[in-house]
Structure formats: C-alpha cells, structure tokens
PDB file of N, CA, C and O in Angstrom:
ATOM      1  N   UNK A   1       0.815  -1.169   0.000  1.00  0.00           N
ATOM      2  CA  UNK A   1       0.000   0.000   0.000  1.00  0.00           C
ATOM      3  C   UNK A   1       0.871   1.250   0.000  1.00  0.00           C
ATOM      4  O   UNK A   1       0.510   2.294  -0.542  1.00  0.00           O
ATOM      5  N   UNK A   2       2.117   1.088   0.676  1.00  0.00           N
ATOM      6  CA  UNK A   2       2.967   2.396   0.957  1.00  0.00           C
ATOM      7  C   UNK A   2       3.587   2.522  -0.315  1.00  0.00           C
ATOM      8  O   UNK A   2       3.869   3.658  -0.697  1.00  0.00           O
ATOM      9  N   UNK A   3       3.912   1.300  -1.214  1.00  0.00           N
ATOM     10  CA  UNK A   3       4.666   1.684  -2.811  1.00  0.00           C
ATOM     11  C   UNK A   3       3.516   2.090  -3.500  1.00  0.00           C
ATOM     12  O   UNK A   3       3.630   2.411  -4.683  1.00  0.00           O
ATOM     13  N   UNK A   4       2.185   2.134  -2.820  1.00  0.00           N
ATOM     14  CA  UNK A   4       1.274   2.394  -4.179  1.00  0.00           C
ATOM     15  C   UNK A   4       1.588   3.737  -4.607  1.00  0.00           C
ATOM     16  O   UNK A   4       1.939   4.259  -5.666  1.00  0.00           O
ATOM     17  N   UNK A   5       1.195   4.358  -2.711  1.00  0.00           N
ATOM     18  CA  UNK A   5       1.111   6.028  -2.990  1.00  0.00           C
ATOM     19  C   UNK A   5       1.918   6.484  -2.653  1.00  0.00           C
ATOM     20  O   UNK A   5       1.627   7.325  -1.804  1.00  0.00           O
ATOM     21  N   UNK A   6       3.594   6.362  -2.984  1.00  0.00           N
ATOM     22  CA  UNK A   6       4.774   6.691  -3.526  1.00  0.00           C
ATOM     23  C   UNK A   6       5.215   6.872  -4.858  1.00  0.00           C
ATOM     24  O   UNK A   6       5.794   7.847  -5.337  1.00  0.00           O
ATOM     25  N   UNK A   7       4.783   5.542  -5.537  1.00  0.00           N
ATOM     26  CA  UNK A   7       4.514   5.224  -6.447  1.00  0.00           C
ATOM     27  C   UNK A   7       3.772   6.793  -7.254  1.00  0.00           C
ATOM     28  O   UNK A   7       4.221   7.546  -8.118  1.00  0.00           O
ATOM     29  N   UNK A   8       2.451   6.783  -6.463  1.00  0.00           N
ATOM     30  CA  UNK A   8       1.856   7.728  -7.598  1.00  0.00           C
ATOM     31  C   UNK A   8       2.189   8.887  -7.310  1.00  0.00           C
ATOM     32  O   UNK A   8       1.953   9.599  -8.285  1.00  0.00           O
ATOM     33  N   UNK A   9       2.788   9.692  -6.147  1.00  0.00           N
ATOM     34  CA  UNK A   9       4.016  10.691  -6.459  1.00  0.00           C
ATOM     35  C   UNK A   9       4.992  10.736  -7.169  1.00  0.00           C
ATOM     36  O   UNK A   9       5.316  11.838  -7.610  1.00  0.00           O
ATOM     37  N   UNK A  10       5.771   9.566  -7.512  1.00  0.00           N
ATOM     38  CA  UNK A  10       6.484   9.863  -8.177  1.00  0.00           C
ATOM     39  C   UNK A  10       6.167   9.596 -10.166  1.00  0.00           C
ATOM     40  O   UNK A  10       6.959  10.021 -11.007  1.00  0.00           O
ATOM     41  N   UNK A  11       4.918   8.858 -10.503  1.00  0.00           N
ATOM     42  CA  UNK A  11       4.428   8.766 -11.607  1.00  0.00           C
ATOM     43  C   UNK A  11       3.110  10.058 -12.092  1.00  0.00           C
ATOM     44  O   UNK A  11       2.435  10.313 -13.090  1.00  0.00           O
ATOM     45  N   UNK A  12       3.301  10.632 -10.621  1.00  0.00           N
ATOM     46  CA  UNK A  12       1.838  11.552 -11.085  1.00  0.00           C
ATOM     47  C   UNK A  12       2.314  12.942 -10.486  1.00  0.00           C
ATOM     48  O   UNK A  12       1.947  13.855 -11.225  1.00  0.00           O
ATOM     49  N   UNK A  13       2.893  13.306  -9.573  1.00  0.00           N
ATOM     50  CA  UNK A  13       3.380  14.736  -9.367  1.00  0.00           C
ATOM     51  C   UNK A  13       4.088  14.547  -9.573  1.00  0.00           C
ATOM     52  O   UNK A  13       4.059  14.991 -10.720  1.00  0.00           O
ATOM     53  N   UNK A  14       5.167  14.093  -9.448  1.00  0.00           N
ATOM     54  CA  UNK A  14       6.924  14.596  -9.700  1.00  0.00           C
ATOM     55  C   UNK A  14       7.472  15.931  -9.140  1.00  0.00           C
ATOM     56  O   UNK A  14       8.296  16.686  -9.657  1.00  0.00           O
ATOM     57  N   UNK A  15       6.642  16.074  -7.641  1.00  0.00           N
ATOM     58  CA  UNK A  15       7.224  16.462  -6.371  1.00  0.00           C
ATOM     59  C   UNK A  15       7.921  16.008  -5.405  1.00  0.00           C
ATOM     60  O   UNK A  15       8.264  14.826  -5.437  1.00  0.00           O
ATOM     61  N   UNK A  16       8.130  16.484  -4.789  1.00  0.00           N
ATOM     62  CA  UNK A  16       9.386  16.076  -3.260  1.00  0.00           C
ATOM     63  C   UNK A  16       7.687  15.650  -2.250  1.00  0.00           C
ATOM     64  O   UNK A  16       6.544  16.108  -2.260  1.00  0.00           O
ATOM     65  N   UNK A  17       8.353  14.638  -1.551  1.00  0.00           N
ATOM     66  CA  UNK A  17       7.217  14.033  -0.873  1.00  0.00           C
ATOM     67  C   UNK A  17       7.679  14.039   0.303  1.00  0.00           C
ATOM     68  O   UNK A  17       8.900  14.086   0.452  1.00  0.00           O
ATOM     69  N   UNK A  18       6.595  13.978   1.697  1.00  0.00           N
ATOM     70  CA  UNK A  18       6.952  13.441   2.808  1.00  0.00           C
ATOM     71  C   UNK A  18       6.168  12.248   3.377  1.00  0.00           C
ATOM     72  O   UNK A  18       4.944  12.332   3.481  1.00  0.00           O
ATOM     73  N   UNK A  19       6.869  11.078   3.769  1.00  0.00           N
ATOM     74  CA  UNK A  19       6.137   9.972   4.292  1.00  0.00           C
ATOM     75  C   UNK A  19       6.009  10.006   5.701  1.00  0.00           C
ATOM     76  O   UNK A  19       6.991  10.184   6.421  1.00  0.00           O
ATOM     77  N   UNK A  20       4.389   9.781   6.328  1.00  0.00           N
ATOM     78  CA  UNK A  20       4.634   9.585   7.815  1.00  0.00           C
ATOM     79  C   UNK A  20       3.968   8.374   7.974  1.00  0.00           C
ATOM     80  O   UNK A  20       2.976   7.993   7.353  1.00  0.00           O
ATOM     81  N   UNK A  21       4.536   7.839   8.783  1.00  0.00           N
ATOM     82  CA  UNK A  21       3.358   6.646   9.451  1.00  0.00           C
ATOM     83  C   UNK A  21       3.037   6.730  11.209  1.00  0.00           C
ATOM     84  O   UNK A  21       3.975   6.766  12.006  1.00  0.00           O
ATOM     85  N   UNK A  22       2.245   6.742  11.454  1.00  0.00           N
ATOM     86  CA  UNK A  22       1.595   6.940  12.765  1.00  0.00           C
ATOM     87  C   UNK A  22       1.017   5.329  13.589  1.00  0.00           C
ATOM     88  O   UNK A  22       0.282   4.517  13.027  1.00  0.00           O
ATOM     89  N   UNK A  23       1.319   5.245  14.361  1.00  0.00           N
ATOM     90  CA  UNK A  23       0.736   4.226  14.988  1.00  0.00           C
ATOM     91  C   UNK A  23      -0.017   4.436  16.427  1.00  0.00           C
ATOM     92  O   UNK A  23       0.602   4.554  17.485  1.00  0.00           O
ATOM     93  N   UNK A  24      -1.625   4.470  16.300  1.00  0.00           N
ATOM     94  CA  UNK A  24      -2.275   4.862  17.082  1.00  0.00           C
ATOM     95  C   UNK A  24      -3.389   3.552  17.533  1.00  0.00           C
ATOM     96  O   UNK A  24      -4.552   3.501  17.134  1.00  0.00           O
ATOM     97  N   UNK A  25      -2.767   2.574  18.411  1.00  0.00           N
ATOM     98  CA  UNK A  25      -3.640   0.921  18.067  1.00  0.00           C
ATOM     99  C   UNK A  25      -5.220   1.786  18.167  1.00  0.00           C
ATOM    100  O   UNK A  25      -5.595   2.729  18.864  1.00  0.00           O
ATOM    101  N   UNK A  26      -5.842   1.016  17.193  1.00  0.00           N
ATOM    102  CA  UNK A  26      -5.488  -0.574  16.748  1.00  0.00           C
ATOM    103  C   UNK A  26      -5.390   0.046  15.465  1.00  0.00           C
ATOM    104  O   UNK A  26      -5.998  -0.547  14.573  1.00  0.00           O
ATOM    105  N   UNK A  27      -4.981   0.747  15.247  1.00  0.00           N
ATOM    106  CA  UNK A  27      -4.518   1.126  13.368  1.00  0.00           C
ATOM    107  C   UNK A  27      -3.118   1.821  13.712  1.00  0.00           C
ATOM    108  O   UNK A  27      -2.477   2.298  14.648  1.00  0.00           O
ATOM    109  N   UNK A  28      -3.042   1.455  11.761  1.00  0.00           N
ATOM    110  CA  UNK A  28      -1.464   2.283  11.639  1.00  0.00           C
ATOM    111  C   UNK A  28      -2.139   3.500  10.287  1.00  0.00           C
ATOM    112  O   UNK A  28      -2.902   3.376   9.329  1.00  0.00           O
ATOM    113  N   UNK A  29      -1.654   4.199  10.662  1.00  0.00           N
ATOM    114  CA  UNK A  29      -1.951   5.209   9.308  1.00  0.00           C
ATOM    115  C   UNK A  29      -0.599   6.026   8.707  1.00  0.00           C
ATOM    116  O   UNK A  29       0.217   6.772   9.249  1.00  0.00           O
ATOM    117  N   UNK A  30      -0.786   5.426   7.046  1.00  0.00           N
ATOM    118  CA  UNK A  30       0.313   5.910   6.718  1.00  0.00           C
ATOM    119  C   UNK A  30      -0.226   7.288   5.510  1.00  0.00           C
ATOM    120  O   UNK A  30      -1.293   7.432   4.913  1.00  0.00           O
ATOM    121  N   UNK A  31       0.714   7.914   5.513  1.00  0.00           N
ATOM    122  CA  UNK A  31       0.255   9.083   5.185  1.00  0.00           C
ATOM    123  C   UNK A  31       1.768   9.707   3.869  1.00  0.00           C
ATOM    124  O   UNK A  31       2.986   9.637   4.034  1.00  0.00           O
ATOM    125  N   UNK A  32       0.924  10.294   2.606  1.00  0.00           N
ATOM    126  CA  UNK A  32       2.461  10.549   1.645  1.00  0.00           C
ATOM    127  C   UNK A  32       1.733  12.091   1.104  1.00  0.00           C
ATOM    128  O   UNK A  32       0.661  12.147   0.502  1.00  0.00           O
ATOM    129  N   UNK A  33       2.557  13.250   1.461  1.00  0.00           N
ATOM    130  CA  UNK A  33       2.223  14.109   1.400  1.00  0.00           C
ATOM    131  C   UNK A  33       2.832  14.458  -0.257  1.00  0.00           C
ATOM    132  O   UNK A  33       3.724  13.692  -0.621  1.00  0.00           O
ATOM    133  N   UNK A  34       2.403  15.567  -1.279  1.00  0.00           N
ATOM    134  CA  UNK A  34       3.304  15.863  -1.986  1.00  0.00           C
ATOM    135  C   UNK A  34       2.996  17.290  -2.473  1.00  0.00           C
ATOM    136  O   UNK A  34       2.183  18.006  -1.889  1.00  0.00           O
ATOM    137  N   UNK A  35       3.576  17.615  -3.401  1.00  0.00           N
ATOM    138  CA  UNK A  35       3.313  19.143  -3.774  1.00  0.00           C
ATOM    139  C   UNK A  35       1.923  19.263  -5.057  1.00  0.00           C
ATOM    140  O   UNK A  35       1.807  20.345  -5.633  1.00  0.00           O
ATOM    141  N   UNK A  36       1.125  18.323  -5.351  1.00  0.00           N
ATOM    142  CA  UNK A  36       0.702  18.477  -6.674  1.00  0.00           C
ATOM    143  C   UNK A  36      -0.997  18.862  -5.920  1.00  0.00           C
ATOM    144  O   UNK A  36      -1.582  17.889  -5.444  1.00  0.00           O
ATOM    145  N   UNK A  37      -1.604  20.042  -5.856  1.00  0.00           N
ATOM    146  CA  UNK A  37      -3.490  19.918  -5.590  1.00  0.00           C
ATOM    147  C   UNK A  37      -4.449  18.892  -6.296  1.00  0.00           C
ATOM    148  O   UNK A  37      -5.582  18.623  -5.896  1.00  0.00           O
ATOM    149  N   UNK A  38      -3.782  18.308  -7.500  1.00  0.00           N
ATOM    150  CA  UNK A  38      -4.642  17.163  -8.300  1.00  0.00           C
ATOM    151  C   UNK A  38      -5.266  16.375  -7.014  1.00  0.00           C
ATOM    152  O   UNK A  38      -4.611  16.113  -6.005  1.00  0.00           O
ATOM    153  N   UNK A  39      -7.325  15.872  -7.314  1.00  0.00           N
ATOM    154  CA  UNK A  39      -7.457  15.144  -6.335  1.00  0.00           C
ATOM    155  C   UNK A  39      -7.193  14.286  -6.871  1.00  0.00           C
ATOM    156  O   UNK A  39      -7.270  14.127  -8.089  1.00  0.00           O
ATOM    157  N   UNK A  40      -6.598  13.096  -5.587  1.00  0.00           N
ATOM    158  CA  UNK A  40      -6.730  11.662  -5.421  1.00  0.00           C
ATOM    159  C   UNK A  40      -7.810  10.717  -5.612  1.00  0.00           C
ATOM    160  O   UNK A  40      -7.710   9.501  -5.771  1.00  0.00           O
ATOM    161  N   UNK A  41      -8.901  11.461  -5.575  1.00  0.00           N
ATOM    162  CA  UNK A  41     -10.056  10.581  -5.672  1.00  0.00           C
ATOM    163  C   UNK A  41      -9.952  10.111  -7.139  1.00  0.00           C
ATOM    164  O   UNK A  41      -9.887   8.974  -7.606  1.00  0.00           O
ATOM    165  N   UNK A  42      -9.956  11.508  -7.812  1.00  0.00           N
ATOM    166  CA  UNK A  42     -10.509  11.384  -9.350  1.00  0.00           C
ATOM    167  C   UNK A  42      -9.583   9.674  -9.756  1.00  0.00           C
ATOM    168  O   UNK A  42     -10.164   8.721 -10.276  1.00  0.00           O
ATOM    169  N   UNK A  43      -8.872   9.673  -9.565  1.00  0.00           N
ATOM    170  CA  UNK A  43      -8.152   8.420 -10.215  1.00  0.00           C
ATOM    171  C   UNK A  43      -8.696   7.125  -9.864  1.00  0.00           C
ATOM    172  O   UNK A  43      -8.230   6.104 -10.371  1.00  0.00           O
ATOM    173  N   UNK A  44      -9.818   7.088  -8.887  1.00  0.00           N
ATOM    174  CA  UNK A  44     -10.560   5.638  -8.838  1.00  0.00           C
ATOM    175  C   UNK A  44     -11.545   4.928  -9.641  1.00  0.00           C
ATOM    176  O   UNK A  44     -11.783   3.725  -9.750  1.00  0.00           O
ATOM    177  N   UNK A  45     -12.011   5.858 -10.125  1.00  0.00           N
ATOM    178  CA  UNK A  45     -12.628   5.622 -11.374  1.00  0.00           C
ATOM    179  C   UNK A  45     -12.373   4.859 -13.051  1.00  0.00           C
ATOM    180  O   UNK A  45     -13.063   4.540 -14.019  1.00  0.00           O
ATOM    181  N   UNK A  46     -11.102   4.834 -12.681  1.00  0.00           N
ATOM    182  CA  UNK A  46     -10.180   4.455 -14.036  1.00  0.00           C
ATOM    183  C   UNK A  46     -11.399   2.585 -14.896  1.00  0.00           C
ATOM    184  O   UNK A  46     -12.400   1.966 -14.533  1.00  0.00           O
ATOM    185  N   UNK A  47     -10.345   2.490 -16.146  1.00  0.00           N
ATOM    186  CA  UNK A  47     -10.610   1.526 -16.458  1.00  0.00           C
ATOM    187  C   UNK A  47     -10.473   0.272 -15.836  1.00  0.00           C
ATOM    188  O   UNK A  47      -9.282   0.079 -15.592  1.00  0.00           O
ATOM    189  N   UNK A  48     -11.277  -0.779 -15.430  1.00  0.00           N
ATOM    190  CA  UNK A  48     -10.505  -2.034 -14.126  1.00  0.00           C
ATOM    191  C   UNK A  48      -9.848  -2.875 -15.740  1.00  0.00           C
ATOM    192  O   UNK A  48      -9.595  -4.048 -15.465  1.00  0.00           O
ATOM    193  N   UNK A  49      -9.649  -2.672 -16.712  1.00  0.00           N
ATOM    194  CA  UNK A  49      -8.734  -3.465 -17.892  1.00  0.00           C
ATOM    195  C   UNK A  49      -8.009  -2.952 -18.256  1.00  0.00           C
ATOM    196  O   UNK A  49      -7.209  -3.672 -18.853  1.00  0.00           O
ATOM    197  N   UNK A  50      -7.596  -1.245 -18.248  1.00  0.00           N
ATOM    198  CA  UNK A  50      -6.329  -0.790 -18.443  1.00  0.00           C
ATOM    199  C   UNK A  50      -5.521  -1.450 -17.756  1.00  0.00           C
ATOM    200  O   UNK A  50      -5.780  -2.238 -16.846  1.00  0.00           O
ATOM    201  N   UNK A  51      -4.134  -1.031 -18.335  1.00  0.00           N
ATOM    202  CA  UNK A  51      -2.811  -1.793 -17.422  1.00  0.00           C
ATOM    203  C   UNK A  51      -2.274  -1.019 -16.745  1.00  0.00           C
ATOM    204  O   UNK A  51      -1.325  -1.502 -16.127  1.00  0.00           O
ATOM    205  N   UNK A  52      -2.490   0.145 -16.554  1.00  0.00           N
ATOM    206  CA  UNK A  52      -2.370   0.544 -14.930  1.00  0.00           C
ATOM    207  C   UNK A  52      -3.540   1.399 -14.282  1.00  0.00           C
ATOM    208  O   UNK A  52      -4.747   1.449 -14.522  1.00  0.00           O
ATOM    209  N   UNK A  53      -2.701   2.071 -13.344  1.00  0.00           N
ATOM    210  CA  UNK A  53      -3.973   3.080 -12.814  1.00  0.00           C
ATOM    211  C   UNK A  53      -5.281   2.093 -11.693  1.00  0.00           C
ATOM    212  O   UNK A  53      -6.504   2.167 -11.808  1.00  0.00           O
ATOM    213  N   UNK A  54      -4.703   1.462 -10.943  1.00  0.00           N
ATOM    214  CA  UNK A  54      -5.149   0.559 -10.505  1.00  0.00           C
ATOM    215  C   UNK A  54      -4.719   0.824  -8.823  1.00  0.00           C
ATOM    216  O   UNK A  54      -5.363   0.542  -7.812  1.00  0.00           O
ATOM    217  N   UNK A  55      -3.919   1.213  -8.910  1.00  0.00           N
ATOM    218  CA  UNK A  55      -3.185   2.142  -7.272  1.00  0.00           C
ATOM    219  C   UNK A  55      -4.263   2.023  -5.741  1.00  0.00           C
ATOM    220  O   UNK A  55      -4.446   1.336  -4.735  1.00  0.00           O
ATOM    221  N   UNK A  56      -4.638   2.955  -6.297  1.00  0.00           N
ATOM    222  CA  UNK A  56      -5.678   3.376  -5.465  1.00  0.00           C
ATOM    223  C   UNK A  56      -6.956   2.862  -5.505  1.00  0.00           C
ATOM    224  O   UNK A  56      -7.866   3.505  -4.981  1.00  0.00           O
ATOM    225  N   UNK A  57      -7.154   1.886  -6.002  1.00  0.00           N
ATOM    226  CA  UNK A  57      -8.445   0.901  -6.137  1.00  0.00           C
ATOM    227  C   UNK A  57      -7.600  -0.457  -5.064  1.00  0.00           C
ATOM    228  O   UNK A  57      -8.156  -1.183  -4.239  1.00  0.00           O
ATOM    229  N   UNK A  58      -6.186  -0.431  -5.438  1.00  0.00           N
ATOM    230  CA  UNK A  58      -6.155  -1.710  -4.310  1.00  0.00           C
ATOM    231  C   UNK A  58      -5.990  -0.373  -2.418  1.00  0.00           C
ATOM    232  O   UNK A  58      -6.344  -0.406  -1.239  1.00  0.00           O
ATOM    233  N   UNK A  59      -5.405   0.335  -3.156  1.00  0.00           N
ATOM    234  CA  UNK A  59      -5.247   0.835  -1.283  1.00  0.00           C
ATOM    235  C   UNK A  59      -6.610   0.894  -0.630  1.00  0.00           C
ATOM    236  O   UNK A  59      -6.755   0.471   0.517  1.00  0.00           O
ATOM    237  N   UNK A  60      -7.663   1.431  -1.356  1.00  0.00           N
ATOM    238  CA  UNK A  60      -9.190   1.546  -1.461  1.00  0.00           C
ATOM    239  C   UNK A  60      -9.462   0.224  -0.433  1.00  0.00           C
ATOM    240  O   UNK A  60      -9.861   0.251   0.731  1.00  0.00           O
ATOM    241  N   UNK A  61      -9.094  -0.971  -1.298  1.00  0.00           N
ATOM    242  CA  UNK A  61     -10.132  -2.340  -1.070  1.00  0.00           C
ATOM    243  C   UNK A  61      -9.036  -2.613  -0.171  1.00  0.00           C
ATOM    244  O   UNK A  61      -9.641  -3.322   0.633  1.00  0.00           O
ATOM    245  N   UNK A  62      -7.700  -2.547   0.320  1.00  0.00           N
ATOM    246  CA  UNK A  62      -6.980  -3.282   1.142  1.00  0.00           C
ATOM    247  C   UNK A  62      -6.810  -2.453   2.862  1.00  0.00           C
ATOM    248  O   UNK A  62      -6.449  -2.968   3.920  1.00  0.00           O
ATOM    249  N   UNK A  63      -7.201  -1.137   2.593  1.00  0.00           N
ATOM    250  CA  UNK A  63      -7.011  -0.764   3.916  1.00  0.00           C
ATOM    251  C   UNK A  63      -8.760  -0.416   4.325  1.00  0.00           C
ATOM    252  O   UNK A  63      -9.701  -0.247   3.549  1.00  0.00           O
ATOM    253  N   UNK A  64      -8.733  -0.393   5.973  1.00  0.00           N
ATOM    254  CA  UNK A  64      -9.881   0.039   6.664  1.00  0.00           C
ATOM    255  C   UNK A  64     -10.122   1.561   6.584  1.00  0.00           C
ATOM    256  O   UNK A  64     -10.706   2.018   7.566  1.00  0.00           O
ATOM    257  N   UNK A  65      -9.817   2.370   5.691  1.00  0.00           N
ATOM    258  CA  UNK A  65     -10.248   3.699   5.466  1.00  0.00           C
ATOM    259  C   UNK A  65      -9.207   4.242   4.702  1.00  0.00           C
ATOM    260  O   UNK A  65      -8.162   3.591   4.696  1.00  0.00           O
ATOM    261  N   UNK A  66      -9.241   5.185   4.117  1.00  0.00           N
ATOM    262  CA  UNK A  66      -8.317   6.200   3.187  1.00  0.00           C
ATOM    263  C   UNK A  66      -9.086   7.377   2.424  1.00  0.00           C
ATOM    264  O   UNK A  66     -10.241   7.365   1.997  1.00  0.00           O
ATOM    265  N   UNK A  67      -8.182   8.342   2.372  1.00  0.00           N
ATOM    266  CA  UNK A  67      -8.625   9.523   1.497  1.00  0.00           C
ATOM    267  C   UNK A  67      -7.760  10.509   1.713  1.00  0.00           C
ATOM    268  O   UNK A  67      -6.879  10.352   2.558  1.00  0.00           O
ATOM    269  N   UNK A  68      -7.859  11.621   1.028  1.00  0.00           N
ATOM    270  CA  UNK A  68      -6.849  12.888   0.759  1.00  0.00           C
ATOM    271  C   UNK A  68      -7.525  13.963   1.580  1.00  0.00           C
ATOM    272  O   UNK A  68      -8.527  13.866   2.288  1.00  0.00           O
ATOM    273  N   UNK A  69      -6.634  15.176   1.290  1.00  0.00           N
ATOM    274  CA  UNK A  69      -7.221  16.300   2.063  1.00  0.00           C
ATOM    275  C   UNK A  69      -5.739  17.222   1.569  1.00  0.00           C
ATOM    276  O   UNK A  69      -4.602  16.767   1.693  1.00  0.00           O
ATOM    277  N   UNK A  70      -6.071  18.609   0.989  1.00  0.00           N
ATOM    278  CA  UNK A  70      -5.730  20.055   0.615  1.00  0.00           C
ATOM    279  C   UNK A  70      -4.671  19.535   1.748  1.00  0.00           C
ATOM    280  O   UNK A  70      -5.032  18.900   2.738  1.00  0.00           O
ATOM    281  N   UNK A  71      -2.793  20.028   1.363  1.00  0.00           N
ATOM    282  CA  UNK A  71      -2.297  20.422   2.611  1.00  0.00           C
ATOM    283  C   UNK A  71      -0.950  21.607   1.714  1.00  0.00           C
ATOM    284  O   UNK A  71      -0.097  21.466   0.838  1.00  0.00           O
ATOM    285  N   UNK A  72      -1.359  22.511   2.425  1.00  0.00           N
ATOM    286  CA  UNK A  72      -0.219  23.591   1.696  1.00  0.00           C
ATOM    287  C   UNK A  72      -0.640  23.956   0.504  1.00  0.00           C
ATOM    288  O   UNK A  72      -1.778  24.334   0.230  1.00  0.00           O
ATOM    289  N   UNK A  73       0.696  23.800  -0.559  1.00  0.00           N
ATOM    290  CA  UNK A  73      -0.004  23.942  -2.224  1.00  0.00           C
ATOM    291  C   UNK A  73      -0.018  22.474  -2.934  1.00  0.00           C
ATOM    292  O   UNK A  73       0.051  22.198  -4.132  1.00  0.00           O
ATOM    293  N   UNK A  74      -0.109  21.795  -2.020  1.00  0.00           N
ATOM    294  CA  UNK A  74      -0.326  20.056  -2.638  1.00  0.00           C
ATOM    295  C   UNK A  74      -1.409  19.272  -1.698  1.00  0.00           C
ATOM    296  O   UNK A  74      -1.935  19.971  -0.831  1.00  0.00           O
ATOM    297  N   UNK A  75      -1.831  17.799  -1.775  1.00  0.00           N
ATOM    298  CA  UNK A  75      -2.398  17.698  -0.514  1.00  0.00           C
ATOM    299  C   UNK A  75      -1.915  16.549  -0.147  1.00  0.00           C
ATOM    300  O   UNK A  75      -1.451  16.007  -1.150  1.00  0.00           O
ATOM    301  N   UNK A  76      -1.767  15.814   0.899  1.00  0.00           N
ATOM    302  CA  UNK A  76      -1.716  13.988   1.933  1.00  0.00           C
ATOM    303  C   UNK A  76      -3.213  13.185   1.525  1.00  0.00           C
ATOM    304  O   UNK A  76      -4.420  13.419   1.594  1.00  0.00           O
ATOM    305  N   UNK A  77      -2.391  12.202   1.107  1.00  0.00           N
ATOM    306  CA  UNK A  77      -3.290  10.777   0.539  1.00  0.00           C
ATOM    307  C   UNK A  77      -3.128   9.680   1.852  1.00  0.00           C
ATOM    308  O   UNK A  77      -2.054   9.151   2.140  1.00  0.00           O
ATOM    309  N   UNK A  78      -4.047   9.515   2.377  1.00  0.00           N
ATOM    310  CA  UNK A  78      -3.686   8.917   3.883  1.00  0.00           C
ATOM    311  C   UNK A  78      -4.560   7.572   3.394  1.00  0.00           C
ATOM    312  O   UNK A  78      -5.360   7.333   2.490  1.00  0.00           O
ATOM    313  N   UNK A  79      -3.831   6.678   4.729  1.00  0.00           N
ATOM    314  CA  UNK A  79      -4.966   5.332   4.678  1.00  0.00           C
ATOM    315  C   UNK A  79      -4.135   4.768   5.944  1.00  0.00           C
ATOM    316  O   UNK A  79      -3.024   4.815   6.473  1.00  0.00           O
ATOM    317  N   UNK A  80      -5.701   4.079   6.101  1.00  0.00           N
ATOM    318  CA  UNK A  80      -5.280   3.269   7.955  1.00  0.00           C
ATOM    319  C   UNK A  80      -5.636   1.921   7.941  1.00  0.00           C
ATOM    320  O   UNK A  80      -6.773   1.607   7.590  1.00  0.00           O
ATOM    321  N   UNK A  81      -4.454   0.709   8.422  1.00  0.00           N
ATOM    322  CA  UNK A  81      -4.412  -0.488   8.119  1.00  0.00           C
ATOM    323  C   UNK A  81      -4.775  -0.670   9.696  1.00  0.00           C
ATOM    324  O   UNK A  81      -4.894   0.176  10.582  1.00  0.00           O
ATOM    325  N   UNK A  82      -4.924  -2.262   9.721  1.00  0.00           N
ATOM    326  CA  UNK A  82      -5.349  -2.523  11.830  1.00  0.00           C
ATOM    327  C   UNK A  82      -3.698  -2.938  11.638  1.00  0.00           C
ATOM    328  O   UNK A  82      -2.905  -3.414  10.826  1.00  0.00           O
ATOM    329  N   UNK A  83      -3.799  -2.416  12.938  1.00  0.00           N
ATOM    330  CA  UNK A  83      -2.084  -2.430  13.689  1.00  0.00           C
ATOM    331  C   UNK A  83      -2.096  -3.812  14.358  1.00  0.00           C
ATOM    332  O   UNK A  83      -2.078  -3.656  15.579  1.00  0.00           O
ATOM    333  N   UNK A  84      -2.125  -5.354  13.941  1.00  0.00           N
ATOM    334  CA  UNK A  84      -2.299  -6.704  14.415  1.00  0.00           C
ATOM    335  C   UNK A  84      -0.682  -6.966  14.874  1.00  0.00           C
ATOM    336  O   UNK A  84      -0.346  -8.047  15.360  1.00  0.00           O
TER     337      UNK A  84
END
C-alpha cells in the first residue's frame, strides 16, 4: 500500500514528498504528502482493464479507510491499516 502512494508521487506529481506513518492501536496510518493539488479521488474511477492506474483501487479495497485532504499547495493521501 505504501509503494502504491509513492509510487503515484512519483508517476503523477513529480514532487518532493513526505512519508509519515503513525501508529495509534489498533490502526497504523500511513500518510504521503506531496506538492501536486490534483485530487486523489478522481483516479478511482479508471478503467478495471487498463494496465495501470489501478493504485488506489487496491489501497481503497486493502485498507480500513483512506482519502486525501488540501495540505499547503499540494495535498496527503492517507490510509489506515489494523495495527495486528
């Protein structure tokens, strides 16, 4: 999940990023900040038969919550896994 949305910083902004991960039981939330305002959402929608663009449809279905939010002049694509 953490190469996804690295991954799409570095294939979709091609900004300087910051990674945090937080551990607050019973979740971990990892969080990849970058410089680009493009939302995150828009990209879930994609084709499920294209060959990529698929990112954020698995972080979607693999973690217990996720979503973005405005931070600075870019915004943080967050998502929270259970901390087992």
């Amino acid at each position: 999940m953490l190469s996804e949305l690295v991954g799409n910083v570095v294939r979709h902004a091609g900004t300087p990023m910051q990674v945090t991960l937080t551990l607050r039981k019973p979740y971990l939330r990892v969080a990849v900040m970058d410089g680009s305002p493009a939302d995150a959402r828009a990209a879930t929608g994609r084709d499920p038969r294209a060959e990529g663009g698929r990112g954020l449809m698995l972080v979607r279905e693999l973690t217990q919550r996720w979503g973005s939010a405005p931070a600075g002049a870019g915004k943080v694509v967050w998502a929270m896994l259970p901390a087992n």
